[in-house]
C-alpha positions as CSV (number, residue, x, y, z in Angstrom):
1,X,-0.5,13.6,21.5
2,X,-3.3,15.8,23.4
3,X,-1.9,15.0,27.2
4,X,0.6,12.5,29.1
5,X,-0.2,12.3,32.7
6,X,2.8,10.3,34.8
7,X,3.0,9.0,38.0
8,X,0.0,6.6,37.2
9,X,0.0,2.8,39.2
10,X,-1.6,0.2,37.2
11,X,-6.0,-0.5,37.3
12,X,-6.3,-3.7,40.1
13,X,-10.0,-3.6,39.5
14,X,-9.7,-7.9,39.3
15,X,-12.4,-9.3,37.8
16,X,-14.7,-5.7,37.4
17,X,-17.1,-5.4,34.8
18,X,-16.3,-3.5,31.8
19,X,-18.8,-1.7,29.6
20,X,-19.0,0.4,26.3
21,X,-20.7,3.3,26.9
22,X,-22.4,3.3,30.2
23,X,-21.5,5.3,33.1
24,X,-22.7,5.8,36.7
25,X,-22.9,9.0,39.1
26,X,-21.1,10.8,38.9
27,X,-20.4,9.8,35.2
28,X,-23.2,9.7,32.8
29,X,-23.8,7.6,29.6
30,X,-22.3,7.9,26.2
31,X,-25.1,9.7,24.1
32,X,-23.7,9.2,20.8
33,X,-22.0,7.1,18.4
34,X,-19.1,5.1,18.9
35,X,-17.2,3.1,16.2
36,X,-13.6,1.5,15.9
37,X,-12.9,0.8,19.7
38,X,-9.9,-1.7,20.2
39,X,-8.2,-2.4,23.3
40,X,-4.5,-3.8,23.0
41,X,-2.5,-5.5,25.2
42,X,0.0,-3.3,25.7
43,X,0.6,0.2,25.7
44,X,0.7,1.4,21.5
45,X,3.7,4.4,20.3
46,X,1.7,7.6,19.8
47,X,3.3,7.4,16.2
48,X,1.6,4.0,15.7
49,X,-2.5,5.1,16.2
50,X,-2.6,7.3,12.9
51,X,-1.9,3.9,11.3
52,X,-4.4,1.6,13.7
53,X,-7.0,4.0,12.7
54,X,-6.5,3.8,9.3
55,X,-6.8,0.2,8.7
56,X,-9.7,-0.1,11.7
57,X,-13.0,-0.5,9.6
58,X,-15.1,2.3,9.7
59,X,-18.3,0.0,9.8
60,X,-18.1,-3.9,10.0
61,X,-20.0,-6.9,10.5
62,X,-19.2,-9.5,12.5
63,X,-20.3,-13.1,11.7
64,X,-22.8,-14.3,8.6
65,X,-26.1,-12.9,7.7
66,X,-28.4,-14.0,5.2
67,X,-30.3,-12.1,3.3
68,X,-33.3,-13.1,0.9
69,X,-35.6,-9.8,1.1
70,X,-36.2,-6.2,2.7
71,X,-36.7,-7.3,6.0
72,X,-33.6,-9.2,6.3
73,X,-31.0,-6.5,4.9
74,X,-28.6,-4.5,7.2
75,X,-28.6,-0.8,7.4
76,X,-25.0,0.3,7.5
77,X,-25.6,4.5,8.0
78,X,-25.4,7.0,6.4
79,X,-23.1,8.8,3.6
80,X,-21.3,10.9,5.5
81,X,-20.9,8.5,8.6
82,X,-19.7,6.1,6.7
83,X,-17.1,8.1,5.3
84,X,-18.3,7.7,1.8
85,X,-19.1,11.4,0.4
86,X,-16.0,13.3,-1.3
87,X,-13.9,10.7,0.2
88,X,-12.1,7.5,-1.1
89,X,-13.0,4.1,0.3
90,X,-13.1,0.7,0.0
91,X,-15.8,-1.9,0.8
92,X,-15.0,-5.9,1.5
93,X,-17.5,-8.5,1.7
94,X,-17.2,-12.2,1.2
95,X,-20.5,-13.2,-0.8
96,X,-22.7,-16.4,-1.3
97,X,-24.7,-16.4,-4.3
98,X,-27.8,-18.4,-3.8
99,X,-29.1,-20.5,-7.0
100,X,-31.7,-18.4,-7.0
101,X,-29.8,-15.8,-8.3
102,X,-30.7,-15.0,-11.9
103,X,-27.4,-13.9,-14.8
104,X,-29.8,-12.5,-16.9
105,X,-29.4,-9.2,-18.2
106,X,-31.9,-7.0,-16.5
107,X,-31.1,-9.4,-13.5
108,X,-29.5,-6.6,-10.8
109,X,-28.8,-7.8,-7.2
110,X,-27.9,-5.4,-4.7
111,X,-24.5,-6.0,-2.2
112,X,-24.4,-2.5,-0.8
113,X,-26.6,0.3,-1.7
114,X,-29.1,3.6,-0.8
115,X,-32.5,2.3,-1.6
116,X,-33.8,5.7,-1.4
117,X,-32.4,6.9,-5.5
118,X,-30.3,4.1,-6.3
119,X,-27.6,6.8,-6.1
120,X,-24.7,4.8,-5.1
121,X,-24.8,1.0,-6.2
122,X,-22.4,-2.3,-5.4
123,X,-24.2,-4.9,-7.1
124,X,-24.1,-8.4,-8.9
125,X,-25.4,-7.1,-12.4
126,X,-26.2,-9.8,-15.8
127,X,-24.2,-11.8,-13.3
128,X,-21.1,-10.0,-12.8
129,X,-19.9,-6.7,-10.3
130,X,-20.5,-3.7,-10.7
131,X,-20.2,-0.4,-9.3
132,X,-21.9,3.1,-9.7
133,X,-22.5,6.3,-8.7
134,X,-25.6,7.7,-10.1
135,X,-25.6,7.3,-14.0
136,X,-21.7,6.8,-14.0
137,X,-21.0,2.8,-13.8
138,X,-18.0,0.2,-13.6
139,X,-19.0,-3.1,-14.3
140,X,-16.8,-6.6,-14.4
141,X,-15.9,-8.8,-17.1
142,X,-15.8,-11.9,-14.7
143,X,-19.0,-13.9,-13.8
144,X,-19.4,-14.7,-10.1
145,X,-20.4,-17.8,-9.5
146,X,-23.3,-19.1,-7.3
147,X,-23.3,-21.6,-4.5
148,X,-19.8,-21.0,-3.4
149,X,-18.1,-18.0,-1.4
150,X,-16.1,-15.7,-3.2
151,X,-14.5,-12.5,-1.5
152,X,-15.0,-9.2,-3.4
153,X,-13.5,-5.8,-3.3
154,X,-14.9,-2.5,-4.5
155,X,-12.1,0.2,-4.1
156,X,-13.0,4.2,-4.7
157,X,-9.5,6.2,-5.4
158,X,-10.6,10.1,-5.0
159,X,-7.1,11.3,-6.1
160,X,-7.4,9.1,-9.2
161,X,-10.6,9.3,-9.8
162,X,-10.6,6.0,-10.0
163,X,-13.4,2.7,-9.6
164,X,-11.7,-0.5,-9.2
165,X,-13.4,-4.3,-8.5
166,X,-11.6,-7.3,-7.0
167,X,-13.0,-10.9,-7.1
168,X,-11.0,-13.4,-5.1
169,X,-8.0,-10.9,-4.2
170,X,-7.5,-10.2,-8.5
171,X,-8.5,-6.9,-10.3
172,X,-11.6,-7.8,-12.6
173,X,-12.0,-4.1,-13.6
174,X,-10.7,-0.3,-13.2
175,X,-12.4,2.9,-14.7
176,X,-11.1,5.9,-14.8
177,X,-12.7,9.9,-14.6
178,X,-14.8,8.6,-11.9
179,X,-16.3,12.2,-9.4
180,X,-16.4,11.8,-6.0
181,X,-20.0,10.5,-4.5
182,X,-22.3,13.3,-3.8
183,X,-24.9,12.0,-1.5
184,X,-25.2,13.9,1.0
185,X,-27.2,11.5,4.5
186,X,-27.8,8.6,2.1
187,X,-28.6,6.0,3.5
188,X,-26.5,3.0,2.7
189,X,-28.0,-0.4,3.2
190,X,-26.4,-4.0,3.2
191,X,-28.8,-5.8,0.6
192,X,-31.0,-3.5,-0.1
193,X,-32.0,-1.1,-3.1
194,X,-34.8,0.6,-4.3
195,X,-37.2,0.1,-7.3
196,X,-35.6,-1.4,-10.4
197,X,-33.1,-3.4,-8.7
198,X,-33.5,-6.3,-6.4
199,X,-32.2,-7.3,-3.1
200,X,-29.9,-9.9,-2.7
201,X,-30.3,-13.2,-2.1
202,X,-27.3,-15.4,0.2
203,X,-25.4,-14.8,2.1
204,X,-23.0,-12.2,3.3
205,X,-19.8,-12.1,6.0
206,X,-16.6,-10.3,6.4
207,X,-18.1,-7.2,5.6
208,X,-15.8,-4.2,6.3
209,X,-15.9,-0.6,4.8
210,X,-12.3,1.7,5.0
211,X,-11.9,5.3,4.7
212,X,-9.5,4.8,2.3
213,X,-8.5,3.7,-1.0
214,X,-6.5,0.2,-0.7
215,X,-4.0,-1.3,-3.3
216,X,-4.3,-4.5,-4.8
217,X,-2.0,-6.9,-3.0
218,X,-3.6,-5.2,0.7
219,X,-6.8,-6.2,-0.4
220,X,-5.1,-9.8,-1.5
221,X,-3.8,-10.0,2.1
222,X,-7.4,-8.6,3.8
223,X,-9.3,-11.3,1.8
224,X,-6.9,-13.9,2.5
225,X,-5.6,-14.2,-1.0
226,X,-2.0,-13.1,-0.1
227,X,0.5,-15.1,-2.2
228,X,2.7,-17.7,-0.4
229,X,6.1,-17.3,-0.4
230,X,7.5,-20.2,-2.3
231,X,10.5,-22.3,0.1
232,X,13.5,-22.3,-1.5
233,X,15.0,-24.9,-4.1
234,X,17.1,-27.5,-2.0
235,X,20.8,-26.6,-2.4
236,X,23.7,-28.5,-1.3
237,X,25.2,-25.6,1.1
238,X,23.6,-25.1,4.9
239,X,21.9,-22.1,5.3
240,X,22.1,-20.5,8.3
241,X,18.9,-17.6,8.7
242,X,18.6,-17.4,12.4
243,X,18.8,-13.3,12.3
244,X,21.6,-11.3,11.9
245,X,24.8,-12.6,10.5
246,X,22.8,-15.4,8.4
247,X,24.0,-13.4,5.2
248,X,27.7,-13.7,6.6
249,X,27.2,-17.5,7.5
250,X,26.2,-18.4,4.3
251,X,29.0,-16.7,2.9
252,X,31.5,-18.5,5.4
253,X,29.6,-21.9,4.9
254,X,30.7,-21.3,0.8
255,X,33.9,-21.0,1.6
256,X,34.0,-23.5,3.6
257,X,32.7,-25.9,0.9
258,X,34.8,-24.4,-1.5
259,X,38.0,-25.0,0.8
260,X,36.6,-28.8,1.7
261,X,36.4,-29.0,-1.9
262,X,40.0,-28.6,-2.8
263,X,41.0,-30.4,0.6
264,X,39.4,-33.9,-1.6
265,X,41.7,-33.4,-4.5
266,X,44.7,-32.2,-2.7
267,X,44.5,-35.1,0.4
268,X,45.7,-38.2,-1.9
269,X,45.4,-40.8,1.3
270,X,42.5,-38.8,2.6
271,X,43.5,-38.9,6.1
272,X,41.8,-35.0,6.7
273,X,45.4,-33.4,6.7
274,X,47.6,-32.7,3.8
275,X,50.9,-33.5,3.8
276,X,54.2,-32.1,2.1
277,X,54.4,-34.7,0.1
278,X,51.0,-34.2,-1.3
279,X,51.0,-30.6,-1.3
280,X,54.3,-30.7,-3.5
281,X,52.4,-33.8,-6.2
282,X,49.7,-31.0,-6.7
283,X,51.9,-27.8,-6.8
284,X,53.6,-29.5,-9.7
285,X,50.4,-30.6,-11.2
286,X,49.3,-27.2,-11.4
287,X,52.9,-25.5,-12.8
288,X,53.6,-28.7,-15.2
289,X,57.3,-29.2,-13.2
């Protein structure tokens, strides 16, 4: 926290029009980038932003593009904008092969890449994913298939030294001893590569690029491959989960059943009560007297 002002009354500015970036006298217009701007309804913990920030894309793209040649790819920024250079990241995009799309081997398709030296590289490759930087290379053992959408997941751990690729939320491939990317202002393009590998050709959406490394099951839960939660198996108690004190409930409802149970065998005439009578016909069922 830089400042907390009090003693501040709610904006009543009904119905005024909000912009990104432009001001007017006495305020002047934002003259520079801006990236990962959210408003919330409500006012957010201070402890709470560190996180938000985190898990806000550093560059995203919003909607579907497609992409068959130069003049249709995206430029994304650069390097060290992006938060590429030295640093760990991960990069999501759902992807749509077209038919087009050779598997041969010296077939290379490019997802995201720097056209200018080929330096840094997530591509479709013999038909499979694969990541690089420069001469060092990761590549999948899982074919990805045209004409359909699959969601894919390249992931650089700096700490480890680690690349890893996800197709459809599942690990396809990790390599280790892995250096940091040392492009300094490369440009990094959505579609686009340079000579010796070709641009892609589909289509493209959900396209989000972290500052971070992200684990397996995150990336299963970003690409909406998260794992349902099976119901449970019918049983023959009640259980009672409406918050706290379900755990005791159920434990009371057991020994409830446990008691209506014996009540069966102990109420001969099964009237709902037990009488002396019967209490004393099973008391000397159980001792043998």
């Amino acid at each position: 926290t830089v400042k907390v002002c009090g003693g501040v009354t709610a904006f009543l500015g009904f119905g005024a029009a909000v912009w990104e970036g432009l001001g007017e006298d006495p305020a002047v217009s934002w003259e520079a980038s801006l990236g990962s701007l959210q408003i919330f309804p409500s006012a957010v913990p201070g402890y709470e932003l560190r996180s938000m920030f985190k898990y806000t894309p550093k560059w995203q793209l919003d909607g579907e593009v497609t992409i068959d040649d130069a003049d249709s790819a995206v430029r994304m920024g650069t390097s060290d904008s992006l938060g590429i250079r030295h640093r760990s990241f991960t990069a999501l995009v759902s992807l749509f092969r077209d038919k087009s799309e050779d598997n041969g081997y010296q077939s290379v398709y490019t997802i995201f890449g720097t056209p200018k030296d080929n330096s840094l590289e997530m591509v479709v490759w013999n038909g499979k994913l694969g990541f690089s930087f420069g001469v060092t290379r990761c590549a999948s053992d899982l074919v990805v298939p045209t004409g359909k959408w699959v969601d894919v997941g390249f992931v650089y751990d700096a700490e480890r030294r680690e690349h890893a690729i996800y197709q459809d939320g599942v690990l396809s491939k990790k390599c280790g001893g892995v250096e940091p990317y040392e492009g300094e202002g490369s440009k990094v393009w959505l579609g686009l590569s340079g000579k010796g590998i070709g641009d892609w050709k589909g289509k493209m959406r959900n396209v989000k690029l972290y500052g971070h490394s992200e684990c397996g099951e995150a990336l299963r839960v970003l690409s909406g491959q998260a794992a349902e939660v099976p119901a449970p198996a019918p049983t023959s108690r009640r259980l009672l989960s409406d918050g706290l004190g379900s755990v005791a409930r159920q434990e009371e409802q057991a020994i409830e059943d446990v008691a209506n149970d014996a009540l069966a065998v102990v109420d001969l005439n099964h009237d709902g009560a037990i009488q002396q009578g019967e209490f004393l016909a099973e008391l000397r069922a159980i001792t043998g007297d």
